[in-house]
C-alpha positions in Angstrom: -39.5 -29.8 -159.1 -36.2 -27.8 -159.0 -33.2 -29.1 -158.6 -31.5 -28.3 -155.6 -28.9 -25.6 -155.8 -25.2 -27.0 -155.8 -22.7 -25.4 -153.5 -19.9 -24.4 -155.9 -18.0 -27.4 -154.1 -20.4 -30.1 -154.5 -21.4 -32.2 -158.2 -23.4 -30.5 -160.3 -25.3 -34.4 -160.7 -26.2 -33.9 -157.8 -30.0 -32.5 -158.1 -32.6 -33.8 -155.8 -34.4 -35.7 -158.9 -30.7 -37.9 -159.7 -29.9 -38.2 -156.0 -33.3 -39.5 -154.9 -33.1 -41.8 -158.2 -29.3 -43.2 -157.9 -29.6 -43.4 -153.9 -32.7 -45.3 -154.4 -31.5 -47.5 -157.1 -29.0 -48.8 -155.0 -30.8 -49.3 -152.0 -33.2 -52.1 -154.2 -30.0 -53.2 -155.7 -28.4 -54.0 -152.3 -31.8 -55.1 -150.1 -32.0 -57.4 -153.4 -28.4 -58.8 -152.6 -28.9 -59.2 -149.0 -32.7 -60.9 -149.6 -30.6 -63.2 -151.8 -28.2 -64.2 -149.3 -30.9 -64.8 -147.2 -32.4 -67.3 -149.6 -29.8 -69.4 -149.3 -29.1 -69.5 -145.6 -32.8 -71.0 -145.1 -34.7 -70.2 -142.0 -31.8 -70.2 -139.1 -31.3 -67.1 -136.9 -29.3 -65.3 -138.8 -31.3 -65.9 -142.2 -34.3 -64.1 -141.1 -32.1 -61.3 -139.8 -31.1 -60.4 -143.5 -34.5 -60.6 -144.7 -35.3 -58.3 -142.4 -32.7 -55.9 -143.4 -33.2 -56.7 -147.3 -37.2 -55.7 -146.7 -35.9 -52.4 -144.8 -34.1 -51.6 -147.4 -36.3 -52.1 -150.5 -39.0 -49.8 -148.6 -36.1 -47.3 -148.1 -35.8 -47.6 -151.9 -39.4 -47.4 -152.4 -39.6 -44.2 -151.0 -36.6 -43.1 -152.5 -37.6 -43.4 -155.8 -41.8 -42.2 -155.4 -40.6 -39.2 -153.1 -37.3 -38.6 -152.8 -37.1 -35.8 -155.1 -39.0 -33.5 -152.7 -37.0 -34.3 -149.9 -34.4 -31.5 -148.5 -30.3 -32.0 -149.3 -29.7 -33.4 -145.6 -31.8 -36.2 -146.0 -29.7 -38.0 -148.5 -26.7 -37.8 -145.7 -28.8 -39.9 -143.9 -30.2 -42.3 -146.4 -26.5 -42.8 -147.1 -25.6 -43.1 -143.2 -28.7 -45.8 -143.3 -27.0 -47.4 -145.7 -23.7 -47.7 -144.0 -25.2 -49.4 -141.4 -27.7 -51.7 -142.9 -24.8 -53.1 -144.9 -22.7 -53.3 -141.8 -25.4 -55.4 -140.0 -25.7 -57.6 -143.1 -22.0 -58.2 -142.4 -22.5 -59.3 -139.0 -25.6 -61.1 -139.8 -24.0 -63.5 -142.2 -23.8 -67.0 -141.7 -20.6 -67.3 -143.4 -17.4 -65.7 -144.3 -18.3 -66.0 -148.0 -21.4 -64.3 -147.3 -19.7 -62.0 -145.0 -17.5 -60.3 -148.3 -20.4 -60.6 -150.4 -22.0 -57.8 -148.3 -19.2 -56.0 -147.5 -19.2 -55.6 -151.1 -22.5 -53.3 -150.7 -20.3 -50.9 -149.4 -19.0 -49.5 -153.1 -22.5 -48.2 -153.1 -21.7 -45.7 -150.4 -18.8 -45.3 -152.0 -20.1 -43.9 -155.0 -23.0 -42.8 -153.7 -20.9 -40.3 -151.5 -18.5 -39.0 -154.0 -21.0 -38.6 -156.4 -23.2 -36.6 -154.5 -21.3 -34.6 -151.9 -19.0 -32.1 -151.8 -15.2 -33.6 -151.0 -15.6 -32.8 -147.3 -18.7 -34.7 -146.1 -18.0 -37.3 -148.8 -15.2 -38.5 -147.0 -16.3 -38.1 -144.0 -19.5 -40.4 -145.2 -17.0 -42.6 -146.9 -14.5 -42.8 -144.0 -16.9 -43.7 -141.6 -18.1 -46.8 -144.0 -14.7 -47.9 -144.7 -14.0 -48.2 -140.5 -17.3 -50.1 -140.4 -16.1 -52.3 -143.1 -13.1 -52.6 -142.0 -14.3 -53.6 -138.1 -17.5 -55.6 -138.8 -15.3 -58.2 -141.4 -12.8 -58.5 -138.2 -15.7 -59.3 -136.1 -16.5 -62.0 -138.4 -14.4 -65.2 -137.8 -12.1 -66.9 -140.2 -12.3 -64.1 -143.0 -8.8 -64.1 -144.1 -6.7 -60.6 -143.3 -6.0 -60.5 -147.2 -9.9 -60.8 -148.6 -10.8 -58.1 -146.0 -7.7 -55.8 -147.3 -8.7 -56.6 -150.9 -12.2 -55.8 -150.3 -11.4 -52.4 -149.0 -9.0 -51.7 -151.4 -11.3 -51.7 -154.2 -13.7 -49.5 -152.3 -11.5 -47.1 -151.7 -10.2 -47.3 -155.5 -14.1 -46.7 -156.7 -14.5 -44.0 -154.4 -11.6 -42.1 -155.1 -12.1 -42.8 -159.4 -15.9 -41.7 -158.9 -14.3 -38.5 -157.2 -12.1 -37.8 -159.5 -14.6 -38.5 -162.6 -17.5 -36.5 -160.9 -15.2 -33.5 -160.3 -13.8 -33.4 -164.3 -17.0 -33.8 -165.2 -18.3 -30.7 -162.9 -15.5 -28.8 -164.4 -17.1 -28.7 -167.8 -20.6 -27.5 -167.0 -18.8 -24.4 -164.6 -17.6 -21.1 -165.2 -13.7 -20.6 -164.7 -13.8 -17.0 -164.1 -16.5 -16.9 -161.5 -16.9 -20.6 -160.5 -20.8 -20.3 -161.2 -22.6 -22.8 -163.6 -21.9 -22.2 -167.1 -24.0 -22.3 -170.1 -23.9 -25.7 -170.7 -24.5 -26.4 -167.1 -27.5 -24.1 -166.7 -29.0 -25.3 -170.2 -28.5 -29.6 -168.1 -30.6 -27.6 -165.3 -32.7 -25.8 -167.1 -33.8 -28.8 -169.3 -34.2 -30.8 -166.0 -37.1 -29.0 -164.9 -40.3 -30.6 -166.1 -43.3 -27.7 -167.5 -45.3 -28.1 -164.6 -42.5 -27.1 -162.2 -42.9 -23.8 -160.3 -39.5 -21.6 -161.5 -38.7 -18.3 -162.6 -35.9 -17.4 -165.0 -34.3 -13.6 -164.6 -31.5 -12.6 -167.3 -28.9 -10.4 -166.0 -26.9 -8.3 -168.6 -24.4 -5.8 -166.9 -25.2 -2.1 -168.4 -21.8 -0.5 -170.2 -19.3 -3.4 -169.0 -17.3 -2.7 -172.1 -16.3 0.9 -170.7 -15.0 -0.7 -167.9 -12.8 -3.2 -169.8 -12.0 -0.7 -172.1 -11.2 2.3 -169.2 -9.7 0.1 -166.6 -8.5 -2.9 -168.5 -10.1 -6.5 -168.7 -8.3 -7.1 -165.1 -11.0 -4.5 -163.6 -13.5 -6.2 -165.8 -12.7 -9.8 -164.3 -13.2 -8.8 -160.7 -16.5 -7.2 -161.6 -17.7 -10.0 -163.1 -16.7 -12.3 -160.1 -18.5 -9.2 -157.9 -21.2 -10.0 -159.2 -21.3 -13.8 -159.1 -20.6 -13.2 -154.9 -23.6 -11.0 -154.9 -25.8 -13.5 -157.0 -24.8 -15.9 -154.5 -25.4 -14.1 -151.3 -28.2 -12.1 -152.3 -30.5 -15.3 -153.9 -32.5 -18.1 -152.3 -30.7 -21.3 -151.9 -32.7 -23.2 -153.9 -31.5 -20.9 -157.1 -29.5 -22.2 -160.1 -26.8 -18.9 -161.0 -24.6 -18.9 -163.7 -22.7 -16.9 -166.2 -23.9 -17.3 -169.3 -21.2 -15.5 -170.8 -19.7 -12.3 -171.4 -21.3 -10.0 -168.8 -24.9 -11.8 -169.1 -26.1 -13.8 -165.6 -29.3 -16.0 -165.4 -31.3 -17.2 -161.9 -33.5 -19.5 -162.1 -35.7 -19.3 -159.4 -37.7 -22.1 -157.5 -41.1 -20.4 -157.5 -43.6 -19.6 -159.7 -44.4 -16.2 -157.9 -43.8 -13.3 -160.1 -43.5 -10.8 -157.0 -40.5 -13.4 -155.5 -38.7 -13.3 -158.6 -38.7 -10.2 -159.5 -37.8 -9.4 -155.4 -35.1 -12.0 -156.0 -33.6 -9.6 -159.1 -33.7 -6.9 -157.0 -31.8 -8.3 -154.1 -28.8 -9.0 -156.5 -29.3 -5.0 -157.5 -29.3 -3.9 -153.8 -26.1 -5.8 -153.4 -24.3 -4.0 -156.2 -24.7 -0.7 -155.6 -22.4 0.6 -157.9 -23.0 -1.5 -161.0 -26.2 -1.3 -162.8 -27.7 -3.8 -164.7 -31.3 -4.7 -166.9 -32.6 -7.7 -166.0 -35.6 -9.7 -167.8 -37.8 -12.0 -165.7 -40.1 -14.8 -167.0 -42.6 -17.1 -164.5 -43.4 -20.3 -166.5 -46.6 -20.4 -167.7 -48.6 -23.9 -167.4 -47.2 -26.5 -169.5 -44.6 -24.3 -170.8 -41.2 -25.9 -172.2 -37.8 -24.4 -171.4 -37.1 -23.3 -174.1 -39.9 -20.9 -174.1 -39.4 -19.9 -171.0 -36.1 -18.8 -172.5 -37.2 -16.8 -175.2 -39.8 -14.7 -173.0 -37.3 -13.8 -170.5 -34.7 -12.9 -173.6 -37.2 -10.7 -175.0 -38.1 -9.3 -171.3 -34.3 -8.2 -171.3 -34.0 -6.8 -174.7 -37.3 -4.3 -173.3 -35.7 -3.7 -170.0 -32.6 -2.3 -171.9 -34.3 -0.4 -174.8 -36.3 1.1 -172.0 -33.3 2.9 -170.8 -31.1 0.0 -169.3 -30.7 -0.4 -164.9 -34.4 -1.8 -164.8 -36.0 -4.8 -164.7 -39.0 -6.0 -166.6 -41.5 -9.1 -166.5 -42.8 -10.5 -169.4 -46.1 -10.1 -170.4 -46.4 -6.9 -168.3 -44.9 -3.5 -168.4 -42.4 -3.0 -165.0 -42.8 0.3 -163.7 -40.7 1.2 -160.8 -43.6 1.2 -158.7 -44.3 -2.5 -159.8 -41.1 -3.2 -158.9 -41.1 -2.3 -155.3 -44.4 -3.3 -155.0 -43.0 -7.3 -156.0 -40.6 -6.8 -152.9 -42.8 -5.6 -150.8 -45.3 -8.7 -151.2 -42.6 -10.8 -151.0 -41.2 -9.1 -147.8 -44.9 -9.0 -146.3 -45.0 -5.6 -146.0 -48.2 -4.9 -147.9 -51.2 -5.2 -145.4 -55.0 -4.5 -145.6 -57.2 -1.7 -143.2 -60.8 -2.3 -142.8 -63.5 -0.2 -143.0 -66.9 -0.9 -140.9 -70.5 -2.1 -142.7 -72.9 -0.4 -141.4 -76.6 -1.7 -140.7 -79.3 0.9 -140.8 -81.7 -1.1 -138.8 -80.3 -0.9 -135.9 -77.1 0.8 -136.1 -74.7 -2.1 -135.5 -71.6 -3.0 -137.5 -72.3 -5.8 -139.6 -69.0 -6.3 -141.8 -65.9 -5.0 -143.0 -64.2 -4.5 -146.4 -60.7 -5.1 -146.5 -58.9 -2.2 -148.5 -55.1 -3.0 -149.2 -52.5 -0.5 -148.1 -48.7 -0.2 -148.6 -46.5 2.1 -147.1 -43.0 1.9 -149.0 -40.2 2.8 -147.1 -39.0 5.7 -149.3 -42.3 7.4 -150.9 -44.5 6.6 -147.4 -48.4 5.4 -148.0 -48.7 4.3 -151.7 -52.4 4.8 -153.0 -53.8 2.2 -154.2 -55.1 4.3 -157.3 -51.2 4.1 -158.3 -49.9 0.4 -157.1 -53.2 -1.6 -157.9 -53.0 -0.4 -161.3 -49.0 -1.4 -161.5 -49.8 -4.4 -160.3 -52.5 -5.4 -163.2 -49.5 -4.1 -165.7 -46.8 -6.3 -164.4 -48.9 -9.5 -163.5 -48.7 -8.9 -159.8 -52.1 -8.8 -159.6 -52.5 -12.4 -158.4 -50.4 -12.4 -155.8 -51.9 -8.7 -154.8 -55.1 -10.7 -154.1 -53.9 -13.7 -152.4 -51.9 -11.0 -149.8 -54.8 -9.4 -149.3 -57.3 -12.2 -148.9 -55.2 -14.1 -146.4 -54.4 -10.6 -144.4 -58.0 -10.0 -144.4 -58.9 -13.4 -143.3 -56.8 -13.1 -140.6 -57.8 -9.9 -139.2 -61.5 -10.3 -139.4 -61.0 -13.5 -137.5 -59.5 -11.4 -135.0 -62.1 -9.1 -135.3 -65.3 -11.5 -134.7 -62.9 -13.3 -131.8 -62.9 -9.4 -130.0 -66.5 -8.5 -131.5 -68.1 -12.3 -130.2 -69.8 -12.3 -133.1 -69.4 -13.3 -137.0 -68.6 -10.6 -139.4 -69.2 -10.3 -142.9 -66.0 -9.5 -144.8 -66.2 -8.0 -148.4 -62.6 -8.3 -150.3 -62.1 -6.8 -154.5 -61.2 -9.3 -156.7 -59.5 -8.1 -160.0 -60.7 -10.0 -163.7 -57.9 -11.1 -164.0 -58.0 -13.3 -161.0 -61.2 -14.4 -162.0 -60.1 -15.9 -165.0 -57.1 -17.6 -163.4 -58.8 -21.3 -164.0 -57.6 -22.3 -160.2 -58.5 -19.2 -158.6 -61.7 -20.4 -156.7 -59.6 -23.1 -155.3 -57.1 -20.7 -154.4 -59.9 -19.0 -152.3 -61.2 -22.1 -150.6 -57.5 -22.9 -149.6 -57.2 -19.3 -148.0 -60.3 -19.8 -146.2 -59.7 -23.3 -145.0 -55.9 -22.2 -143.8 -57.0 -19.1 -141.7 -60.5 -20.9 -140.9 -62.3 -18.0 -142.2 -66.2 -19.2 -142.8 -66.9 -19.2 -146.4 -70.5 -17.7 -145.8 -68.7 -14.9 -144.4 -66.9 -14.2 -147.2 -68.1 -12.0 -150.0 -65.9 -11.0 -153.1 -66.5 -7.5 -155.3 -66.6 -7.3 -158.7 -66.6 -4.1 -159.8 -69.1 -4.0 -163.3 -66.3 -2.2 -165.3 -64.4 -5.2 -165.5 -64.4 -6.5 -169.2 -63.1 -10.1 -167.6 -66.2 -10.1 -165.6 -68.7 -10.8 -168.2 -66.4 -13.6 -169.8 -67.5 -17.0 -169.6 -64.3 -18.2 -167.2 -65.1 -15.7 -165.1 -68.9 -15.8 -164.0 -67.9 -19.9 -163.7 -65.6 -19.0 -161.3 -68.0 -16.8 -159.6 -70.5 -19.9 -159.9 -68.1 -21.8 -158.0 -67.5 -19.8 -155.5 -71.5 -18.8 -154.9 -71.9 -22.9 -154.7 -69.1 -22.7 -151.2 -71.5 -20.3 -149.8 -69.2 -17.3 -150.9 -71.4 -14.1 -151.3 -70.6 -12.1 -154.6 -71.0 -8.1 -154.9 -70.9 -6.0 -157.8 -68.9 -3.0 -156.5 -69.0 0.8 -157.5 -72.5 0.1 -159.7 -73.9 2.7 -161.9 -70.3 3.7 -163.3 -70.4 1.2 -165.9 -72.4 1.9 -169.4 -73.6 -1.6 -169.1 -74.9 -1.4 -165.6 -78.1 -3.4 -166.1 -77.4 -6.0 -168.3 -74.7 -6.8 -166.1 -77.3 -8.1 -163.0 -78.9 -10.0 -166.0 -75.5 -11.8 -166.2 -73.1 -11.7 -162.9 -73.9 -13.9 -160.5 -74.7 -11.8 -157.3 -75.8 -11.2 -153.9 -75.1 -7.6 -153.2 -75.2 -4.9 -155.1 -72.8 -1.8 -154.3 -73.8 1.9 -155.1 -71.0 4.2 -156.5 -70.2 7.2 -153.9 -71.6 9.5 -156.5 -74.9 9.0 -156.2 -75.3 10.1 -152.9 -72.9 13.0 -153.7 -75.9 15.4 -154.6 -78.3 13.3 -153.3 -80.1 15.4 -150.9 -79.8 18.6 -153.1 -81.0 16.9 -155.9 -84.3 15.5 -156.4 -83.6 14.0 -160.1 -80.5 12.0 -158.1 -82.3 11.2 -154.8 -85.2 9.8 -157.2 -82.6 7.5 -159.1 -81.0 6.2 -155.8 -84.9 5.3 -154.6 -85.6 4.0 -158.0 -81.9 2.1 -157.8 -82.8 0.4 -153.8 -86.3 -0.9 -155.2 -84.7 -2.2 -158.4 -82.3 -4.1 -155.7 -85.0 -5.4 -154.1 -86.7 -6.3 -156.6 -83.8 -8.7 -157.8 -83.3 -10.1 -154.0 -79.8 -8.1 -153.8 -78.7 -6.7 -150.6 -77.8 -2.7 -151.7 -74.8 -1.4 -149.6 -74.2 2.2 -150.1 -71.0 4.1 -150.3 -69.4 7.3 -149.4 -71.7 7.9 -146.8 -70.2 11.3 -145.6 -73.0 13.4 -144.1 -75.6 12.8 -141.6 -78.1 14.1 -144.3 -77.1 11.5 -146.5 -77.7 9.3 -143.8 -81.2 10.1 -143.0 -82.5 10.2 -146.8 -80.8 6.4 -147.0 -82.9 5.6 -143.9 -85.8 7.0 -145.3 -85.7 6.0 -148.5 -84.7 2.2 -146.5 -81.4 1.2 -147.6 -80.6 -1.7 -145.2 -76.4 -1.4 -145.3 -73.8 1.7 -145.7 -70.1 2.4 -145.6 -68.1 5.7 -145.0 -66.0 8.6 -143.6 -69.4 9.0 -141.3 -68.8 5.7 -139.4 -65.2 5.3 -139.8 -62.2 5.2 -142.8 -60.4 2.2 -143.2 -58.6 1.1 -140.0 -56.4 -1.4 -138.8 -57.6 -4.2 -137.1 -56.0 -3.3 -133.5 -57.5 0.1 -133.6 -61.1 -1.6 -134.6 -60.5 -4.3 -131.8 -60.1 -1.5 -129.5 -62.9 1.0 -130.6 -65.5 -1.9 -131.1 -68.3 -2.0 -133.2 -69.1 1.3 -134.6 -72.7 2.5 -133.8 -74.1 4.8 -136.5 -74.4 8.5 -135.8 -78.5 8.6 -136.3 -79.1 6.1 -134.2 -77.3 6.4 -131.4 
């Protein structure tokens, strides 16, 4: 996991893996002490009173050290509060003055617990509050001489202020002087602390023509760029983001997520915040079992591309950035790409059987974004993924509303890309979406369109295996555009089969085409595949597909895409020939 990001005040030791670790360490070393007082006071009162706190204790510890690291910044000021006053009951609870300033002598844990940990503030506030307890709890115990108890807090406060002063030297070394972010060596300690199965996302930042500024306005101008930036880094980034300046006029971010649309959102946040200084910025999401310093090298040679490309972009590795791309990874990350869906119809009877959820975009600038431009974008820069996953959960969502309004289920067809089919998890991925919104899984069917080269790869027809297995239908989408259309239903598992727009284009003016589409229904029947037509435009159209008994169609007849509150409202959508 990543560590937590340091305010510039606080140690930069202090990452959720060492603080869960150290905090937890001396939680077992101090129940240990106080079960070992209790061992010698025997079974009185006051005996099984310390057991009882050295048992708290250890379990503290216990969970500490299993779970800690996952546990958010605040936490640890109270595991550290917990401890003040577990030590301060162990105080009173002792049988004896002896025993008395053996556990007030837990208290150099908070001590450096709190120094080591906290920013100078809280730390003493943590600290100060332990030293009144320790102070007022060896008072209340009798015949502790005034000297031992002066002594005793004494060398606390001498540990906490020498862990304080330690920590802070220390901190110096790892941070920039100029902008007071980490430094090399720092972000190299956090980088390396990450483990290769931890979700991040490195970005490298490398101001475009700094040297003209030093060299027109003088290296003061340059400085108070440079800090510019690092206020903008800070401001503009999640919380949970390591900055620092690596040197010269290069920045890095490393990101906690493993989203490539958040990361590369995050690297434009810092470029909205400096409007007047461009920059090219190279962003890497680790890869499975990746090592740091691989992650490294992609997202150096991501920036050497972004500024060979012409400098004030930013570019992902493993994918080509387009602007497009690029707004398109903030607006997933914002939430503001959505899906419309567009009415199944059943020729039987008329009724609306389903829906297909079709993504849609409107950017704030260019207005509705086709998805002929952004879905290819999205393939290039590896935004596919989470593309999918946006418009999966939307579409869960809304055709839940839909069969809530309707009172009845709904089929709901949603395009997969190959590459999500040959993500290994991405069936799981699917089942997770379905069990989140509570969408049914037999209600669900996914298109593959047949052009897809990942499609007929063996990780991809296991992951439509899988899904087929959870009751998850499986289409093959615009078929007959393919050059490989029928070897294709020897090989994809399916359960509908989806006829390209252009056949019905010239269907009723052409008898050669009308005879394919009949030849192309019986050859779905024959295989036990539900055909859907598409592009159904005409009323003609319509009656020849009746005739020639296609059971399901879609198109600008019955209704374009919509959004969900305009299909709530309309209800079902009857077709023209039958109503």
């Amino acid at each position: 996991m990543l560590p937590v990001r340091i305010p510039s005040t606080a140690p930069d030791v202090a990452t959720a893996r060492v603080m869960a670790r150290t905090t937890g360490a001396f939680y077992a070393m101090g129940g240990t002490a106080v079960l070992a007082l209790a061992s010698v006071t025997g079974p009185r009162t006051d005996g099984r009173v310390l057991a009882v706190i050295g048992v708290v204790a250890l379990t503290v510890a216990l969970l500490l050290l299993v779970g800690g690291e996952r546990l958010p910044r605040a936490t640890f000021h109270v595991a550290v509060l917990g401890g003040t006053c577990l030590i301060s009951l162990a105080v009173l609870a002792a049988p004896d003055p002896a025993s008395a300033v053996a556990a007030a002598a837990i208290y150099v844990f908070v001590a450096v617990d709190s120094f080591l940990f906290f920013a100078w503030a809280p730390a003493t506030a943590q600290f100060g509050l332990a030293l009144v307890a320790q102070v007022g709890c060896l008072a209340a115990v009798r015949d502790v001489p005034a000297a031992v108890a002066v002594c005793t807090t004494l060398v606390c406060l001498a540990v906490a202020a020498v862990t304080g002063l330690l920590v802070q030297r220390a901190s110096s070394a790892s941070r920039d002087g100029l902008t007071g972010l980490l430094n090399r060596r720092g972000f190299d300690g956090v980088l390396d602390a990450t483990r290769p199965g931890d979700p991040v996302a490195l970005a490298l930042l490398d101001l475009d023509r700094f040297k003209q500024v030093n060299d027109s306005h003088g290296h003061g101008a340059g400085d108070l760029l440079l800090r510019s930036v690092a206020v903008a880094c800070r401001r503009a980034v999640p919380a949970a983001t390591a900055v620092a300046r690596l040197g010269g006029d290069e920045f890095a971010l490393l990101l906690a997520t493993g989203s490539s649309a958040r990361a590369l959102a995050g690297v434009e946040a810092v470029r909205a915040a400096l409007p007047g200084c461009g920059f090219s910025a190279g962003v890497a999401v680790r890869a499975d079992g990746e090592s740091a310093a691989d992650l490294l090298r992609r997202a150096d040679a991501a920036l050497y591309a972004a500024k060979a490309g012409g400098r004030g972009r930013s570019v992902l590795s493993g994918g080509d950035t387009s602007r497009v791309a690029v707004d398109l990874a903030a607006a997933l990350a914002a939430g503001h790409v959505t899906v419309a869906l567009q009415p199944i119809v059943s020729l039987a009877d008329g009724g609306t059987v389903g829906v297909e959820a079709l993504a849609r975009w409107r950017d704030p600038v260019r207005g509705p974004v086709s998805p002929a431009e952004f879905v290819p974008a999205a393939e290039a820069a590896g935004l596919v993924g989470e593309l999918g996953a946006t418009v999966l959960r939307s579409a869960c969502t809304d055709a839940g509303r839909l069969a809530a309004a309707w009172g009845r289920r709904v089929l709901l067809t949603v395009n997969v890309s190959g590459q999500e089919l040959v993500c290994p998890d991405y069936a799981e991925r699917v089942l997770q979406t379905l069990a989140d919104t509570g969408w049914d899984p037999r209600d669900l069917v996914v298109e593959v369109t047949e052009s897809l080269l990942e499609a007929s790869s063996s990780p991809a027809l296991g992951t439509l295996a899988r899904l087929r297995r959870h009751g998850i239908g499986v289409a093959i989408d615009d078929f007959g555009t393919g050059w490989s259309s029928f070897s294709r239903l020897d090989t994809l598992p399916a359960d509908y089969l989806k006829l390209d727009a252009t056949f019905l284009a010239t269907s009723t003016t052409s008898p050669r085409r009308a005879g394919m589409l009949r030849a192309l229904l019986e050859l779905g029947d024959t295989l036990g595949l539900t055909v859907v037509a598409e592009g159904v435009e005409t009323a003609e159209q319509e009656r020849l597909l009746v005739h020639l008994g296609c059971p399901l169609v879609q198109g600008w007849l019955y209704s374009a895409a919509r959004p969900v509150d305009e299909l709530v409202a309309a209800g079902p959508v009857p077709a023209p020939a039958l109503r």
